[in-house]
N, C-alpha and C positions, 0 to 999 in steps of 0.2 A: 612320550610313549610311542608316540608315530612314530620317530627316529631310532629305535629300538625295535619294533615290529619290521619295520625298512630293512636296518641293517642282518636282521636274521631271516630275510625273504632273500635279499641280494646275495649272500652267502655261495646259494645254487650257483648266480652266474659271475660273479666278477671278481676279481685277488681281494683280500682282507686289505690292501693299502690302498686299493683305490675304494673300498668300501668306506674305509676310515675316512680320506680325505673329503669323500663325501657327508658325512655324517658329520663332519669337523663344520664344513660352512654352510651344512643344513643349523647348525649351532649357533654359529654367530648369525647367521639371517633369520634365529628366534632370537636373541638374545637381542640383536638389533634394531624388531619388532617390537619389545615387551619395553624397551626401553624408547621407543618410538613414541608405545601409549602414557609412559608415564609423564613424559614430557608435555604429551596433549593435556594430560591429568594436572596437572602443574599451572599450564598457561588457562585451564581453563579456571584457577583461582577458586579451590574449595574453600568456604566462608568458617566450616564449621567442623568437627571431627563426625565421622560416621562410627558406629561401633555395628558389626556384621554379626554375622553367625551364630545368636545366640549369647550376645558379650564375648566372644572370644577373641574376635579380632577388631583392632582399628584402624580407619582409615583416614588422615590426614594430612596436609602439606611435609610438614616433617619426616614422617615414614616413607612417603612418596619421592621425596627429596633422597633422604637415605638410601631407600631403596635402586635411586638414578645413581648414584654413586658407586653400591655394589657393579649395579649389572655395568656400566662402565668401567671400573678395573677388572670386572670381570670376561670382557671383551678387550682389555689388553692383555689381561692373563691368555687369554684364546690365540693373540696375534703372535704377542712373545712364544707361545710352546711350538708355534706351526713349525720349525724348523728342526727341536725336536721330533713333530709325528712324523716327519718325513724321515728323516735319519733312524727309526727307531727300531731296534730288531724284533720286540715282543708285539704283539696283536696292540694294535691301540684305537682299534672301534669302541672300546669299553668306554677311556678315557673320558669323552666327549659325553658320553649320555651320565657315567657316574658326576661327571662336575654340572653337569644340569641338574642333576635331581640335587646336590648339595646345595644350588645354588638357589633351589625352589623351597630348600626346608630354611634356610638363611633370611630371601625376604618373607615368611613367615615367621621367623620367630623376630625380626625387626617389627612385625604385625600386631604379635601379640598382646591379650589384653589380659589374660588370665593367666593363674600358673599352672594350670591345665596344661593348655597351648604353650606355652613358655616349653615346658617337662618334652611334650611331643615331638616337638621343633629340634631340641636339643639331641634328644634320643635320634633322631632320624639324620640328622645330620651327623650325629659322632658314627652313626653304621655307617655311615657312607664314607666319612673321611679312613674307618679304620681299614676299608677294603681301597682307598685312594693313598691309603701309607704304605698297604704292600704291594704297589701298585707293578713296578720291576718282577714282583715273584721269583724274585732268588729268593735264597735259604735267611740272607742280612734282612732284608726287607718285610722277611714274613716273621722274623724272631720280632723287628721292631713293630709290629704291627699286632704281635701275640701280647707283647707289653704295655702298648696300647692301648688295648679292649680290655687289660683286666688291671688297667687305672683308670679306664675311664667309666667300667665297670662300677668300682669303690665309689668315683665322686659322684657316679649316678645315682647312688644310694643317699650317699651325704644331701644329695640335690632334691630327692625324693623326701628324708626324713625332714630337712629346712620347711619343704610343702606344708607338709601333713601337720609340721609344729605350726607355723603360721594359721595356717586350715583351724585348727584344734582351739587357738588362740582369739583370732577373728571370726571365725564361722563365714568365711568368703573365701572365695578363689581368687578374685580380681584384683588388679594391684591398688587400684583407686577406692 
């Protein structure tokens, strides 16, 4: 959210590219960071699973592992596109904060413990991917991006009614 707030304070004073390219490796110097702690989180050898927020999320060497793995190909996705941002004609300060927040609804639903949070994770991340599909903003990119959202619309439902039957079935949200 900082890096968002930043980049539409800098607006005032400095080009949209060199906006970007700052917001690009205020990016990878979070992503760097968050994958810094899980590493600490890792070597410091959790015994047991934690379960957070009311049963919704959990925490364990596994998820935490997984999760080192995203935000790492997720920091060579960062490395590989930089050639791209620099080359690129359209605004690409967006870029950078839309693939953070995707990538924050991601290690949450690696988290999840309910189909609550499972449903959330999933909803949060496809609005994000379906604004990162038309991300060019031609007329191609925004037709695939309209097809999209109202497929990804349908299986949100199919994904909702699976819940509610399960729900209806067990009288639990939780997977376990």
């Amino acid at each position: 959210m900082f890096l968002l707030l930043t980049s539409v304070y800098l607006r005032k004073f400095y080009a949209k590219k060199d906006i970007a390219i700052l917001i690009y490796f205020g990016s990878l110097i979070v992503l760097s960071f968050i994958l810094y702690l899980m590493h600490l989180m890792l070597k410091s050898g959790l015994k047991s699973s934690y379960i957070v927020f009311n049963f919704s999320l959990v925490v364990d060497q596994y998820t935490i592992l997984i999760k080192s793995f995203i935000l790492v190909f997720t920091i060579i996705l960062f490395i590989a596109t930089f050639k791209q941002l620099i080359n690129s004609y359209v605004d690409t300060i967006e870029y950078s904060i839309l693939l953070l927040f995707s990538i924050f609804f991601l290690l949450l639903l690696v988290s999840s413990y309910s189909m609550i949070t499972l449903y959330m994770c999933l909803e949060g991340l496809s609005l994000l991917l379906y604004v990162l599909a038309a991300y060019p903003f031609n007329q191609s990119s925004i037709e695939a991006a309209t097809k999209y959202f109202i497929l990804g619309s349908f299986s949100s439902g199919l994904i909702l009614f699976g819940i509610i039957s399960i729900y209806g079935t067990t009288g639990s949200f939780d997977f376990l």
